[in-house]
Backbone as a printed PyTorch tensor [residue, N CA C, xyz], in Angstrom:
tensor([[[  0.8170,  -1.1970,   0.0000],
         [  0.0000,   0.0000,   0.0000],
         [  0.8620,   1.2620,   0.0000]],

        [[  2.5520,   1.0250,   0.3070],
         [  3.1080,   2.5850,   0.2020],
         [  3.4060,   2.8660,  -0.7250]],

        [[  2.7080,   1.9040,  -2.1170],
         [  3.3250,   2.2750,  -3.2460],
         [  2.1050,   3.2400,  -3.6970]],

        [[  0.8790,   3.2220,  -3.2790],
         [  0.1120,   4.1820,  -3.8680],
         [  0.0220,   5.3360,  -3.0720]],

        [[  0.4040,   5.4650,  -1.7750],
         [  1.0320,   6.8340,  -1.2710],
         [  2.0740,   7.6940,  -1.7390]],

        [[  2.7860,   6.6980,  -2.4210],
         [  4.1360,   7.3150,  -2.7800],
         [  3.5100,   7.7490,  -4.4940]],

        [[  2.7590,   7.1950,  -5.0240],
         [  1.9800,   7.6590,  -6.5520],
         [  1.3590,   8.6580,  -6.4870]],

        [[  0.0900,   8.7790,  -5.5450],
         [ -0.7840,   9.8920,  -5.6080],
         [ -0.1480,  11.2690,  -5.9460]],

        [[  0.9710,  11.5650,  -5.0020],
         [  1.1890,  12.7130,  -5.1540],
         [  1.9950,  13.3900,  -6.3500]],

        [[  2.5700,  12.7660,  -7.3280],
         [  2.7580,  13.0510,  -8.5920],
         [  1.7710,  13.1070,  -9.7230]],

        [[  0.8040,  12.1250,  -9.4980],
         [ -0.5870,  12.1780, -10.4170],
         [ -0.9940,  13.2270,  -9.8370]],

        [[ -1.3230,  13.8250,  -8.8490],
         [ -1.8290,  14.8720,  -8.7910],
         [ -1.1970,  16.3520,  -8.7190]],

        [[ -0.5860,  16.7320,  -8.7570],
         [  0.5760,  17.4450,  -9.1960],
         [  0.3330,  17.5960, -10.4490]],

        [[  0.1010,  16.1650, -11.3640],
         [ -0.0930,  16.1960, -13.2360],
         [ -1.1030,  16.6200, -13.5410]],

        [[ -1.7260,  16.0470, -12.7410],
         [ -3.4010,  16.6240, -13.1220],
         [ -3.6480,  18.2990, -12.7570]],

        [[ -2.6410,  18.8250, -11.9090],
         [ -3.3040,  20.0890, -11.5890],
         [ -2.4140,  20.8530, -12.5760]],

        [[ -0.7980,  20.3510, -12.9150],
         [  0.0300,  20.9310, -14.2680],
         [ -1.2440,  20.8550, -15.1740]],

        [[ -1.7850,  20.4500, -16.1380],
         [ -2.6900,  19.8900, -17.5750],
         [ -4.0160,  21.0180, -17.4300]],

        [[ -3.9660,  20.7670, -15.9440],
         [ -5.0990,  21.8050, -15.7290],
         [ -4.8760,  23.5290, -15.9590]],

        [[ -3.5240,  23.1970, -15.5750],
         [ -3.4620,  25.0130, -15.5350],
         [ -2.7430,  25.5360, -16.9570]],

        [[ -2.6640,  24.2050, -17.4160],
         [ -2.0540,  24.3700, -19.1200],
         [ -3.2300,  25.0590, -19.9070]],

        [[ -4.1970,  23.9450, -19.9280],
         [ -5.2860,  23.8420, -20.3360],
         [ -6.0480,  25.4980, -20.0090]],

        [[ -6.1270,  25.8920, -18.7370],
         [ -6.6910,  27.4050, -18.6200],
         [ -5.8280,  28.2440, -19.2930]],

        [[ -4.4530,  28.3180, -19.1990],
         [ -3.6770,  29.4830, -20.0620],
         [ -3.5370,  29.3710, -21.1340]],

        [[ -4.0800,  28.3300, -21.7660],
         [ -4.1110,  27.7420, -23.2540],
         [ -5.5190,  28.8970, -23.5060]],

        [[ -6.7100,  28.6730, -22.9210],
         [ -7.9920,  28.2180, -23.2800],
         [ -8.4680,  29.9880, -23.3610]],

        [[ -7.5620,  30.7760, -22.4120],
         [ -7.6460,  32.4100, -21.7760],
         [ -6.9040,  32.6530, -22.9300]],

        [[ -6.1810,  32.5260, -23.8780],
         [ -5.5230,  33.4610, -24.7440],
         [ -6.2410,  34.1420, -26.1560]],

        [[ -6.1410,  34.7180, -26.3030],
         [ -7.3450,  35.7750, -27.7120],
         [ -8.5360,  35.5610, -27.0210]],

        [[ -9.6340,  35.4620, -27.9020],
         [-11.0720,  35.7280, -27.3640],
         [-11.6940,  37.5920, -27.1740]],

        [[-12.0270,  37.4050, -26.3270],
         [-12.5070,  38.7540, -25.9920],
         [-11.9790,  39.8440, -25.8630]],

        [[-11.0310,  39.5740, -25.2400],
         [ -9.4600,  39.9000, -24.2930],
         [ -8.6920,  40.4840, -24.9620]],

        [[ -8.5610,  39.7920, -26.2810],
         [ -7.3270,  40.0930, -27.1360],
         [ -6.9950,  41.3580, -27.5140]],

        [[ -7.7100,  41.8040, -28.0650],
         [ -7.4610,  43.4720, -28.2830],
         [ -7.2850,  44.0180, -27.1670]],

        [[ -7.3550,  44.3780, -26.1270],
         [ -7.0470,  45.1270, -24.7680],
         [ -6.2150,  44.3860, -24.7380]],

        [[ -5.6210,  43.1600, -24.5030],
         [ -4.7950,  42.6750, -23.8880],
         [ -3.1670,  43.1660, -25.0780]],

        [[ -3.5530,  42.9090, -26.3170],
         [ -2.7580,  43.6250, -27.2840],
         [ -2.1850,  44.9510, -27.3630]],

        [[ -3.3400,  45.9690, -27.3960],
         [ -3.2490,  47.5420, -26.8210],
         [ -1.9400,  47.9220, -25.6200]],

        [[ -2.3580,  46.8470, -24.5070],
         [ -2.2050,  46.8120, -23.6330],
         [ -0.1710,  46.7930, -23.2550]],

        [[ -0.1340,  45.8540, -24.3110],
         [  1.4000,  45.5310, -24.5130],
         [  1.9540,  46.3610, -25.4600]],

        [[  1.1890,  47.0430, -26.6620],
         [  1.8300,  47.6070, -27.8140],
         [  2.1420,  49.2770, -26.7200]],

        [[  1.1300,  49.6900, -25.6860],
         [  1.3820,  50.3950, -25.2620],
         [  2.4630,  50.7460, -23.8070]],

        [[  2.7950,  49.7890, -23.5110],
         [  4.1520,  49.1770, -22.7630],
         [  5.4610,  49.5070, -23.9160]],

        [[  5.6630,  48.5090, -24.7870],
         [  6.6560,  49.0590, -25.7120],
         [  6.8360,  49.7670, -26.2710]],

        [[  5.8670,  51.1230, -26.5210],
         [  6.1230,  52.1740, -26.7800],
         [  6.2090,  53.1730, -26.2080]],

        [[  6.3750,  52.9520, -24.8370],
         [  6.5860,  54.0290, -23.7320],
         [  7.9780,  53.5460, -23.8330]],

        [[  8.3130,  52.5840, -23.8680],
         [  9.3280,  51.9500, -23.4430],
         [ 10.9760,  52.3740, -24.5330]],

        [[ 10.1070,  52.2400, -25.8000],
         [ 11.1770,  52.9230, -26.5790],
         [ 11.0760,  54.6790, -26.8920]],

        [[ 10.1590,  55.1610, -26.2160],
         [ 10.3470,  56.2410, -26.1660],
         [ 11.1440,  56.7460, -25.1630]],

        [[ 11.0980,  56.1420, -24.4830],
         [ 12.1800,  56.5800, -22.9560],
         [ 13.6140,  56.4100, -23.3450]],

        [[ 13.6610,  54.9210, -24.4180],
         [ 14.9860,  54.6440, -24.9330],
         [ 15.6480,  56.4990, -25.4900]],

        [[ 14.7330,  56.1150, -26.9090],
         [ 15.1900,  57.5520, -27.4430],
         [ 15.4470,  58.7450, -26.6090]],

        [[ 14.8080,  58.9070, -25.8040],
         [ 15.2360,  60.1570, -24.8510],
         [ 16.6790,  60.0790, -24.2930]],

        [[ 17.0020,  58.7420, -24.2030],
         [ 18.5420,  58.5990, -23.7260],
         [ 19.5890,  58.7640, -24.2710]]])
């Protein structure tokens, strides 16, 4: 029986990895995407504007 004590806790560990694959897979574009796009195009362009100032 300590062999399925010593199992559980890697199967589940896998199962909760697949799971959280599966949500950051499942959350990307959609609704989101444009704000979330905006969102970054307007990060890197603060970002190289600060460059140029240097």
């Amino acid at each position: 029986m300590d062999y399925v004590s010593a199992l559980v806790p890697p199967f589940v560990m896998a199962g909760l990895f697949i799971a959280l694959v599966r949500t950051i897979v499942k959350s990307q574009g959609g609704a989101n995407k444009g704000k979330e796009d905006a969102a970054v195009d307007a990060v890197l362009a603060r970002a190289e504007a600060a460059r140029q100032q240097n």
